[in-house]
LUMLUMLUM-301176 format. One record per residue (C-alpha): residue number from 1; residue in three letters; x, y, z negated. Coordinates in steps of 0.5 Angstrom, whole numbers. Example, Ala and Ser with C-alpha at 12.3 -4.5 7.8 and 13.67 -1.06 7.14 Angstrom:
ATOM  num  residuo     c1     c2     c3
ATOM    1      ALA     25     -9    -16
ATOM    2      SER     27     -2    -14
//
This chain:
ATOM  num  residuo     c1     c2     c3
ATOM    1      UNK      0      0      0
ATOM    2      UNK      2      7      2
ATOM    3      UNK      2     12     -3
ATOM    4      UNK      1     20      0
ATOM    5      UNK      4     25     -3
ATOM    6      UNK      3     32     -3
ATOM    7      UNK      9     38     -4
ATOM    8      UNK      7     44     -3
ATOM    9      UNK     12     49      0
ATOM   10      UNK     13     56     -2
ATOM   11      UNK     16     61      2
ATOM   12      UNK     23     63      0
ATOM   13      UNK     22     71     -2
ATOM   14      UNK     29     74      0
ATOM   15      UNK     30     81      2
ATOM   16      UNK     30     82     10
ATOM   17      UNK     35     87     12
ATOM   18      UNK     32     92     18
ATOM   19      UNK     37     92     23
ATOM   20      UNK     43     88     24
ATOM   21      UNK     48     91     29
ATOM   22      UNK     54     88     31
ATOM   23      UNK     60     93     33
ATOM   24      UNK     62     95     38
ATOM   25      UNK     54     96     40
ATOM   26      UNK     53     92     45
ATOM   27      UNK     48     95     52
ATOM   28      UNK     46     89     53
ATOM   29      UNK     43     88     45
ATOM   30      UNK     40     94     45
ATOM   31      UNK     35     93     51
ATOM   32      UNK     34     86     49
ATOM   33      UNK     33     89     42
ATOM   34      UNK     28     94     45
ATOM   35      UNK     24     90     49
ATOM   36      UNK     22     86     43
ATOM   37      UNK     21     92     39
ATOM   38      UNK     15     93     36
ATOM   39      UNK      9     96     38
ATOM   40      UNK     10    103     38
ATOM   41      UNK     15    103     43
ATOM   42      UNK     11     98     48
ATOM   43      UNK     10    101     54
ATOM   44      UNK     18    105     54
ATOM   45      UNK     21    100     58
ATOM   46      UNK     21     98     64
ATOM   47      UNK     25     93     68
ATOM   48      UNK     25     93     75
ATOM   49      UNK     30     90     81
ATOM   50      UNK     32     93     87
ATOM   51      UNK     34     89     93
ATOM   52      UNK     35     93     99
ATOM   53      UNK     38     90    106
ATOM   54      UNK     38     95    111
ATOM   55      UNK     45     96    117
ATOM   56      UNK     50    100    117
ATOM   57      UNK     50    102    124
ATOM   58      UNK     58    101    127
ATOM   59      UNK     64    107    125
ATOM   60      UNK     58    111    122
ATOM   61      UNK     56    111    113
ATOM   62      UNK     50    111    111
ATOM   63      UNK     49    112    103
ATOM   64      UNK     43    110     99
ATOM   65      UNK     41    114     93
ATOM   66      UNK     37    109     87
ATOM   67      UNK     33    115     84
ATOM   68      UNK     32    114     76
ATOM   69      UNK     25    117     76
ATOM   70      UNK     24    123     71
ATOM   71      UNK     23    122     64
ATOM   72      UNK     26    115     64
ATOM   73      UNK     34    114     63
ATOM   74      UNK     37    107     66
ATOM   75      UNK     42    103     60
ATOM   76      UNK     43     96     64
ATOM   77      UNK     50     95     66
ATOM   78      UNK     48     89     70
ATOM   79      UNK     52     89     76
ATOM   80      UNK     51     92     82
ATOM   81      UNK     52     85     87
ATOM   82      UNK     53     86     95
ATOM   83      UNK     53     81    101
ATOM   84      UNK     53     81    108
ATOM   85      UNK     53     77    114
ATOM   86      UNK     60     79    116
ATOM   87      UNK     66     80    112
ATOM   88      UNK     72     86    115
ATOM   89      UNK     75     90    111
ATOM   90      UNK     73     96    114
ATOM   91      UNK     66     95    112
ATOM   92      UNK     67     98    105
ATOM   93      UNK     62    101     99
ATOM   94      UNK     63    107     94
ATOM   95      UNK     58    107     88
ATOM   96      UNK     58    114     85
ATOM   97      UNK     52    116     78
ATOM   98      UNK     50    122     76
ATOM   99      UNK     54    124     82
ATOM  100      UNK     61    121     78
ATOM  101      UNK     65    116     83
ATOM  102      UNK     66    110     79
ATOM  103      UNK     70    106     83
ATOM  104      UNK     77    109     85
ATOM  105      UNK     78    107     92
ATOM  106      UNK     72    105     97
ATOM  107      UNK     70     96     96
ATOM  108      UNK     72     93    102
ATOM  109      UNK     67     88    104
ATOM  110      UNK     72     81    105
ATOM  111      UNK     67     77    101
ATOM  112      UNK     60     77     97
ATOM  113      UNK     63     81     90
ATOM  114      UNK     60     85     84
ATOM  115      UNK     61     91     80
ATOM  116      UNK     60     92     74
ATOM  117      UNK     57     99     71
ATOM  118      UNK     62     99     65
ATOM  119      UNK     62    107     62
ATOM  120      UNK     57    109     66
ATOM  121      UNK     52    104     65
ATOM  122      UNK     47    111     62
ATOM  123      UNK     45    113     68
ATOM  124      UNK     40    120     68
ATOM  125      UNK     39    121     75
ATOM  126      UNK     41    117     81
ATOM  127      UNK     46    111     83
ATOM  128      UNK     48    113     90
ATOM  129      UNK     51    108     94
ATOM  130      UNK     55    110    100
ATOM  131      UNK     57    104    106
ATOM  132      UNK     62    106    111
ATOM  133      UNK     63    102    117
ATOM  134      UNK     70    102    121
ATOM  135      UNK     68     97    125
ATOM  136      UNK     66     96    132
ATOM  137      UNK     60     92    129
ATOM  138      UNK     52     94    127
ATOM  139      UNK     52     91    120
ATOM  140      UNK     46     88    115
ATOM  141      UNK     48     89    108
ATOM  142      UNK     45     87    102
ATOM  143      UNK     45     89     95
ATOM  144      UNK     42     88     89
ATOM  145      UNK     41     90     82
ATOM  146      UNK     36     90     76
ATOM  147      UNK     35     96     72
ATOM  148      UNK     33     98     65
ATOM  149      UNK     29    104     64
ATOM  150      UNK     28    108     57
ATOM  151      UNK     23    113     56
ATOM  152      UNK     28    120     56
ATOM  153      UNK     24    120     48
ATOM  154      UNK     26    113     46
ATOM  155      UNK     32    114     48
ATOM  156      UNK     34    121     45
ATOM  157      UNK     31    118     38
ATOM  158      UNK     32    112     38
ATOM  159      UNK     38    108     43
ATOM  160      UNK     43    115     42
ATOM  161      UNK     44    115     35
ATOM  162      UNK     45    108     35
ATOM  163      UNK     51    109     39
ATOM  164      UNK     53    115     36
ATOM  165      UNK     52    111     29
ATOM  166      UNK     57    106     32
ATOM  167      UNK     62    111     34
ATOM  168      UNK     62    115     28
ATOM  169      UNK     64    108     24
ATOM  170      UNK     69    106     29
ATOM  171      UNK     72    112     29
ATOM  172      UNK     73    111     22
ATOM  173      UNK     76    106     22
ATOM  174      UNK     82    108     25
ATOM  175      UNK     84    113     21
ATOM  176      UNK     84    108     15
//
């Protein structure tokens, strides 16, 4: 004979901290962070892709701006990725945000490559992208990139003192 035994379980009361943050911040954990944010900030986020495929006619540049709407401000580093059907190194990529080159030289196209935001991953107005073609052949480009937009608000009060936060503690750091 088998005997049912009941045990009652309490949950364990312990105090909760509010936020835990890693240092350095990490963009990628407040976006995560934010889209999982409560419902007061619902609605504050938005995730779009772009996926643009379009030709670069032969010896001409054509330049692409991805314009961040208005009142919203871009935090994602996820890279930009290229790729083409054909690969010359006179085909060529120049990315520039806010209107501030990123890349030190043109990116040649001699294969299908990704670029990474890095310190520019806050954008406020617009990515610009500008294809040059050298060559003798009209080119089909691709590019593609996931973006994460922050209402202008949720970002002033709440992303940007996050940072700022982390950047006083770093710096205090240094001077122990």
């Amino acid at each position: 004979m088998v005997e049912e035994i009941t045990i009652p379980v309490r949950p364990i009361e312990a105090p909760t901290p509010l936020l835990v943050l890693s240092l350095p911040i990490s963009p990628d954990i407040l976006n995560m962070q934010l889209q999982a944010a409560a419902p007061e900030l619902a609605g504050g986020t938005r995730t779009p892709v772009f996926r643009l495929c379009f030709v670069v006619p032969a010896e001409t540049k054509v330049t692409v701006p991805i314009l961040i709407p208005k009142g919203w401000i871009c935090t994602k580093r996820e890279p930009l990725s290229f790729e083409s059907y054909y690969y010359h190194h006179n085909l060529t990529v120049d990315v520039a945000v806010d209107e501030v080159k990123i890349n030190p030289f043109p990116m040649p196209f001699t294969g299908a490559f990704s670029i990474d935001f890095g310190r520019y991953y806050v954008k406020r107005k617009s990515v610009e992208l500008t294809f040059s073609n050298a060559t003798t052949t009209p080119v089909t480009v691709t590019f593609q990139v996931t973006a994460h937009l922050v209402r202008e608000d949720i970002y002033l009060n709440w992303y940007e003192p996050i940072i700022r936060i982390s950047q006083r503690y770093l710096d205090s750091l240094k001077t122990m």
